[in-house]
C-alpha positions as CSV (number, residue, x, y, z in Angstrom):
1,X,318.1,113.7,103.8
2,X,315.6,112.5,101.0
3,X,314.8,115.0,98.3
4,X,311.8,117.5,100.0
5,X,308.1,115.9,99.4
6,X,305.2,117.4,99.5
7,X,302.7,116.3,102.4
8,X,299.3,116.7,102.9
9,X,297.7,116.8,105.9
10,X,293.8,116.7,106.5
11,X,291.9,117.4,109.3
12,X,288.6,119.2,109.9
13,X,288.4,122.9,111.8
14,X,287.7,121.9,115.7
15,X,288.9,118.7,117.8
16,X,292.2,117.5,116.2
17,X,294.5,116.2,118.7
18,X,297.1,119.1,119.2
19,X,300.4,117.3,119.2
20,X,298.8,114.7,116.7
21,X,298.9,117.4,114.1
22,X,301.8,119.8,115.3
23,X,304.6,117.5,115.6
24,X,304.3,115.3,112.5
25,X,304.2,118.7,110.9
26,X,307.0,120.3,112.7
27,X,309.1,117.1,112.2
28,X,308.6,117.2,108.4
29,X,309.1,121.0,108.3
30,X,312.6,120.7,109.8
31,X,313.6,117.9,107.4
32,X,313.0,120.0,104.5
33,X,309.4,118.8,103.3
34,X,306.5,120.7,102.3
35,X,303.9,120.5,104.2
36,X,300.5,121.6,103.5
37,X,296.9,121.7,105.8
38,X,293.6,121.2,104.4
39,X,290.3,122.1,106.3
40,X,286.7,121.5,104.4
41,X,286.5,125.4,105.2
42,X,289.9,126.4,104.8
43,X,289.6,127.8,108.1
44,X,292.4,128.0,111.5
45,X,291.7,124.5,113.4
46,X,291.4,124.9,117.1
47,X,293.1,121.7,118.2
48,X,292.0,119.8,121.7
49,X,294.3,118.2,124.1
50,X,292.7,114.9,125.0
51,X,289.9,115.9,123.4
52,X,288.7,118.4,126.2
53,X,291.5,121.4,126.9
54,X,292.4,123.8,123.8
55,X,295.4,123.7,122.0
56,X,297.2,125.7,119.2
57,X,295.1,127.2,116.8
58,X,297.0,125.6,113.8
59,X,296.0,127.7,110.1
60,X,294.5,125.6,107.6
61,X,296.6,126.2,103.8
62,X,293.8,125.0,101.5
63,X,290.5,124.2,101.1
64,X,289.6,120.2,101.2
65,X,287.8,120.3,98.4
66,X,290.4,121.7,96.3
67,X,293.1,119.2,97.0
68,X,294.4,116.9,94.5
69,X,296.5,113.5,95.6
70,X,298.4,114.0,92.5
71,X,299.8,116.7,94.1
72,X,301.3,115.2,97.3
73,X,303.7,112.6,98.1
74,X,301.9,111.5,101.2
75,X,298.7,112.2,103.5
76,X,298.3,112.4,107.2
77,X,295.0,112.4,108.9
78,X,295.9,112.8,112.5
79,X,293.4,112.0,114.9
80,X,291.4,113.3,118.1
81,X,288.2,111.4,118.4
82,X,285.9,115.0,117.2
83,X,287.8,115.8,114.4
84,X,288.6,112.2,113.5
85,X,284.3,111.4,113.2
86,X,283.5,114.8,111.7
87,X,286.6,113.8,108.8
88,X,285.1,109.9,108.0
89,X,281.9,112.2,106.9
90,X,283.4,114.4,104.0
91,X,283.2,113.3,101.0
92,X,286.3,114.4,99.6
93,X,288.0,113.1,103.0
94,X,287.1,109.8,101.7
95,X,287.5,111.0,97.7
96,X,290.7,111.5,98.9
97,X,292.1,108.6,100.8
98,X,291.0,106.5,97.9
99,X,292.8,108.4,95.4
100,X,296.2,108.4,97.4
101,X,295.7,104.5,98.0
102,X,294.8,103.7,94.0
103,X,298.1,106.2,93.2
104,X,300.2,103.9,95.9
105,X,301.2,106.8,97.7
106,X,301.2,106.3,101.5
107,X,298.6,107.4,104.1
108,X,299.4,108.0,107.6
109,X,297.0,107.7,110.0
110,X,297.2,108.2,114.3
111,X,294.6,107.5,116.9
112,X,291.1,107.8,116.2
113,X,292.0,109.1,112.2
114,X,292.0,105.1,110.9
115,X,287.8,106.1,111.1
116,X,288.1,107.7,107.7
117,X,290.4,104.5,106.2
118,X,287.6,102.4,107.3
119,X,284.6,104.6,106.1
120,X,286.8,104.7,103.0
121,X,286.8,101.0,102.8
122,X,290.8,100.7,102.7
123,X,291.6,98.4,105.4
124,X,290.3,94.9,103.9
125,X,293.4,92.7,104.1
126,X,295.1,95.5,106.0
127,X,297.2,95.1,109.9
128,X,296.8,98.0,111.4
129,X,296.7,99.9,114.6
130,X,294.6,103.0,116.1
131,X,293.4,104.0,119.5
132,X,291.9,100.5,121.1
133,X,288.3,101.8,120.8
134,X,288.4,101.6,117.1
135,X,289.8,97.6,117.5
136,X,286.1,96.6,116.3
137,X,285.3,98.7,113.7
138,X,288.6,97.6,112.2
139,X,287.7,94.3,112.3
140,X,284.3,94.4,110.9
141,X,286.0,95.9,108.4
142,X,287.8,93.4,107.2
143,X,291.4,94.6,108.7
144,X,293.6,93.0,111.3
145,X,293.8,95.3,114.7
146,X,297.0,94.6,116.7
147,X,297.9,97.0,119.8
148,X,301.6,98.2,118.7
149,X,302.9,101.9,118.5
150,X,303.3,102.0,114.9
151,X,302.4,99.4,112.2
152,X,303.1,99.8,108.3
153,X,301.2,97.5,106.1
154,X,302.0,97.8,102.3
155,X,299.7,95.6,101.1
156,X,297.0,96.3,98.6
157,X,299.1,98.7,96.4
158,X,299.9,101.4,99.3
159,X,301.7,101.6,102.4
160,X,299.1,102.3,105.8
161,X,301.0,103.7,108.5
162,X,299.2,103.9,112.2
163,X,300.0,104.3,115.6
164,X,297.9,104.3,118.7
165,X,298.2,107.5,121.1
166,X,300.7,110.8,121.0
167,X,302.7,108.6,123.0
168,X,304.0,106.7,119.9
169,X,304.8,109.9,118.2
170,X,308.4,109.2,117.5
171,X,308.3,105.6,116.0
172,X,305.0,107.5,114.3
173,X,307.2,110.4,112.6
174,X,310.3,107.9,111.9
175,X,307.6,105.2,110.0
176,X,306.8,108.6,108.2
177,X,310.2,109.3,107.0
178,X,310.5,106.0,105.7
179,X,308.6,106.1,103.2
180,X,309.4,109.4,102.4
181,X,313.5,108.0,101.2
């Protein structure tokens, strides 16, 4: 096992994809990293299972405004087409992304989350991969969509991880340990 990181994970208070946020977190937990969730109102999230049924009610760690990159080794925005729209909006969601990318630390991204990297303005140059309904707004914005469970793209100064669905949640989590040795 690598030394333990600390992780940050973002995602607003209602319509995060449940296993999208619990098992990237769970799997990071039992390898020994730190992981911490930020909410723009520091409060519980109530997660959605394919965006309709509830999930967990996950408990948010920090306030959004209040993180730092320099604090973290990585960031995850998971996805979950609600909470994914609502994140692209704040502006230390975006604050945020940008800072990780400048410090070259990685970003993780799954599903609908890639929004923000796009409303962030990350992806020019960038392959990467997200729900198909976001194929477009990828490629308007200057990145390169391709349909694959998991894509890392280190160019630009800072590795990109995506993935498409919870289905890819494995090769998801494993791209996210990678980075993390």
């Amino acid at each position: 096992m690598s030394d333990p990181k600390k992780i940050l994970v973002i995602a607003t208070s209602y319509g995060v994809e449940t296993d999208e946020l619990i098992k990237p977190k769970e799997y990071l937990e039992e390898n020994g990293h730190r992981v911490t969730v930020a909410t723009p109102e520091n409060e519980s999230i109530q997660t959605l299972v394919m965006d309709h049924d509830s999930g967990a009610l996950v408990p948010s760690d920090a306030l959004l405004s209040e993180t730092q990159a320099d604090e973290f080794d990585l960031l995850i925005v998971p996805g979950g087409t609600i909470n994914a729209d609502a994140l692209r909006q704040e502006d230390h969601a975006q604050r945020l992304v940008k800072a990780f990318a400048t410090a070259g630390k990685p970003i993780a991204a799954i599903c609908h989350a890639p929004w923000l990297i796009v409303e962030a303005d990350l992806v020019v140059g960038k392959t990467l991969t997200s729900f198909p309904s976001l194929r477009t707004d990828v490629n308007n914005a200057g990145g390169a969509w391709v349909d694959k469970p998991v894509v890392v793209d280190e160019t630009n100064g800072f590795a990109l991880i995506t993935s498409r669905t919870p289905e890819d949640m494995e090769q998801f989590t494993a791209a996210i340990s990678g980075q993390l040795n």
